[in-house]
MARFI-571009 format. One record per residue (C-alpha): residue in one letter; x, y, z. Coordinates in steps of 0.5 Angstrom, whole numbers, padded with zeros to 4 digits, always signed. Example, Ala and Ser with C-alpha at 12.3 -4.5 7.8 and 13.67 -1.06 7.14 Angstrom:
% residues 2
A+0025-0009+0016 S+0027-0002+0014 
This chain:
% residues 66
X+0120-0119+0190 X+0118-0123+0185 X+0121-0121+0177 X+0118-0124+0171 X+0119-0123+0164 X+0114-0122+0160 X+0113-0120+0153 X+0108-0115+0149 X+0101-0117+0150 X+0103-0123+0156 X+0099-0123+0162 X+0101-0124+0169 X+0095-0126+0173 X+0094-0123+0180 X+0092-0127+0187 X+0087-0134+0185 X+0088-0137+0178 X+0081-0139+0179 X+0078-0133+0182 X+0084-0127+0180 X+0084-0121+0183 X+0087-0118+0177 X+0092-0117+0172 X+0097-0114+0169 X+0099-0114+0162 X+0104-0111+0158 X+0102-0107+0154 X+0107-0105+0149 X+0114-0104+0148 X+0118-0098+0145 X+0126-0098+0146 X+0126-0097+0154 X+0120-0096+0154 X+0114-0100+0157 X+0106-0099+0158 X+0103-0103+0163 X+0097-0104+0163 X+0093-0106+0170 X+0085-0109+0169 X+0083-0109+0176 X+0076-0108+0180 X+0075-0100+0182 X+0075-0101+0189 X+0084-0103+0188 X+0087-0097+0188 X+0094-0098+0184 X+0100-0092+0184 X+0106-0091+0181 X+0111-0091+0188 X+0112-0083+0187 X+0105-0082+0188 X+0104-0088+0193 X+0110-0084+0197 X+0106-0078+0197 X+0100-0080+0199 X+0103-0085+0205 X+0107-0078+0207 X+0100-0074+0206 X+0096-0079+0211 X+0102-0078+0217 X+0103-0070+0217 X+0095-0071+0218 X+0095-0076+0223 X+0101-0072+0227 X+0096-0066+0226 X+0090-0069+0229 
């Protein structure tokens, strides 16, 4: 895992500084709380890991089932 400390308004760019596949901003900072913001293509699809997990258990019950 990579970390990275950003601050408000700073950007990390994702996969080929020339040619990226997106990026990922901090977008705001209040107490503990932080906004990300995600400026990537339609086609990628980005989850918060709960959903991810969700999805990715759904695909296996229908997988078993088939």
């Amino acid at each position: 895992m990579l970390v990275i400390t950003r601050r408000e308004g700073e950007e990390v760019v994702v996969g080929d500084p020339n040619n990226p596949i997106g990026f990922v901003r901090i977008a705001s900072v209040k107490g503990e709380r932080v906004r990300v913001a995600f400026d990537f293509p339609r086609d990628v699809e980005i989850h918060r890991r709960e959903v991810a997990n969700q999805i990715a258990r759904e695909a296996s019950l229908s997988s078993t089932s088939d």
